[in-house]
N, C-alpha and C positions, 0 to 999 in steps of 0.2 A: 198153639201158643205163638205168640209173634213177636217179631224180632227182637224188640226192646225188651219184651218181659224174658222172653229168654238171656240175654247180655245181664240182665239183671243177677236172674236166678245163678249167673254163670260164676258172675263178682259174689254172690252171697255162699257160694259153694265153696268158691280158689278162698275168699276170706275165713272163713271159716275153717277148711284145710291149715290153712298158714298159720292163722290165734291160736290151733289147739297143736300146732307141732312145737312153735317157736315163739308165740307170746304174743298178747295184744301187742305192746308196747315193740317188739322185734319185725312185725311183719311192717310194710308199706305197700302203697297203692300201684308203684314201680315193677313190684312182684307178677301182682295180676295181671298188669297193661302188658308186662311182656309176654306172659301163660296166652294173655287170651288174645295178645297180638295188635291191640286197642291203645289207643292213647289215654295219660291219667286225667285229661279231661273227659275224657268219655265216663270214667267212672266217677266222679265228680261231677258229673250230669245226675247220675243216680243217687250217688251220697255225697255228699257237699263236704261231709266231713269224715273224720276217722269215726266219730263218735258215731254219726249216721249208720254206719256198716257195722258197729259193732254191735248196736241196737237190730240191728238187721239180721245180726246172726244169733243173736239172744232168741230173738223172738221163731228163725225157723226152727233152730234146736229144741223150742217150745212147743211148737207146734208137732214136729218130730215124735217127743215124745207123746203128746197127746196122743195121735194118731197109733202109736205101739202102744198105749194104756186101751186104747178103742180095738185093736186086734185080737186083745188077749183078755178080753174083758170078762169072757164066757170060761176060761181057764181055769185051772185048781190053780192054788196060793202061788207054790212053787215054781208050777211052769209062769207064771206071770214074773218073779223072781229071776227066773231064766231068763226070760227076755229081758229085762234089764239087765244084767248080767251077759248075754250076748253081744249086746251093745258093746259093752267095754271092752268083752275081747275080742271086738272088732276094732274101735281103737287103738288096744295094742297091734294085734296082726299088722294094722295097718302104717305103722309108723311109729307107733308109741307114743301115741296121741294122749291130749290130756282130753277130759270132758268138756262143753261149753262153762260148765258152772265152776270146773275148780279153775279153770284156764283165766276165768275175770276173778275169782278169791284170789287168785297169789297175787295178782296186781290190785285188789278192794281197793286200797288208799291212794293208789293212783286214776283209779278213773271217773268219771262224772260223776255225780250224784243220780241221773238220770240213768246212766247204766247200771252203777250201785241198787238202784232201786228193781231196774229190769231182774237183772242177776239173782235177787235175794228172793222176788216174786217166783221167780221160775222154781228155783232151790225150794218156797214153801211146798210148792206144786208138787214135786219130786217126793216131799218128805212127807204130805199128806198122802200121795198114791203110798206109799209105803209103809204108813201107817194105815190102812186102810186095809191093803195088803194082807199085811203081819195079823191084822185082827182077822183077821177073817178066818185063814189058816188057824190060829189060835183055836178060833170057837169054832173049827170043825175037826178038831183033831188032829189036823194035818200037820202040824207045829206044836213044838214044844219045848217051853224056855220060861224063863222066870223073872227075867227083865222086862219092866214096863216098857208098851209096845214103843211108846215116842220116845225111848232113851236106844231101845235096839235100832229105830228106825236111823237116830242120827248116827248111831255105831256104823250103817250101810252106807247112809251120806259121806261116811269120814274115810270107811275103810276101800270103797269101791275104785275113790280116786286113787285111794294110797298105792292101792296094789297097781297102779296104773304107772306112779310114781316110782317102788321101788323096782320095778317091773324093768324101769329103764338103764337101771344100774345092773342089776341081778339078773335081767335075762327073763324068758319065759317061763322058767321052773319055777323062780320067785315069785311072778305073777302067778302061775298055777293054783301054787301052796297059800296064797293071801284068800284070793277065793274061794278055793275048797274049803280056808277054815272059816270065812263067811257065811258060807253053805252049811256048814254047822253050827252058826249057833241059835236057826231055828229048831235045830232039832237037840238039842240038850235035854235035858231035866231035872 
């Protein structure tokens, strides 16, 4: 990899670090230049704009998860579950991170239309792997639940981040108990 894609990839990592601890709207270019030691026109060589980088960090988070939907592809239902699921409590472990996708919802109506648009495509992505998912299990027994799969699917879209959320108040137990009872509600009846 050489230098510049590297300086790149470095700004697309600290930014992303920084939007999912403390907010799009909270972080600055200031942050990074000092992390990586670089002046903010160095990074402004790369992104011109805030919006630049925030597009930048939509789309590695996209890419990200593609790549974890492509690992686990060959996987029963569940374990595919789990690694989404891993993710986040990687997340929290790590700081008590929000995800890419709720971290641009709680700002929606502050940010571009062009990131609005990133953000929502990604979020469909997410909700069709999940819906894709949930059926699948479904029709092999592995699951079982009584909610139409696209209403349980946004219940995971809504509750994954939540427990991410009250996670930050409440502590790990909190987190724990939100997704254990996640984890249940493929298996109802």
């Amino acid at each position: 990899m050489n230098t510049a894609q590297n300086t790149r990839d470095k700004i697309i990592e600290l930014g992303r670090d920084y939007m999912q601890r403390i907010g799009y709207h909270s972080f600055n270019y200031k942050q990074i230049s000092l992390e990586l030691n670089i002046k903010n026109a160095s990074i402004h060589h790369y992104f011109p704009s805030k919006e630049d980088l925030g597009l930048a960090v939509i789309e590695k988070d996209r890419q990200d998860f593609i790549f974890l939907t492509q690992k686990v592809r060959k996987a029963k239902a569940m374990d595919k579950l789990e690694a989404l699921i891993s993710s986040y409590q990687y997340y929290f472990e790590q700081g008590k991170k929000l995800c890419v996708i709720s971290t641009f919802s709680t700002s929606f109506n502050e940010i571009t239309e062009r990131m609005q648009l990133a953000v929502s495509q990604y979020a469909e992505l997410v909700t069709a792997w999940l819906v894709a998912t949930l059926k699948e299990g479904l029709e092999s027994g592995e699951f079982s639940f009584k909610e139409p799969v696209d209403e349980l699917a946004e219940v995971w879209m809504a509750t994954m981040p939540g427990a991410l959320l009250v996670g930050r108040t409440g502590g790990k137990t909190v987190f724990d108990k939100v997704i254990n009872s996640l984890r249940q509600t493929v298996k109802s009846s």
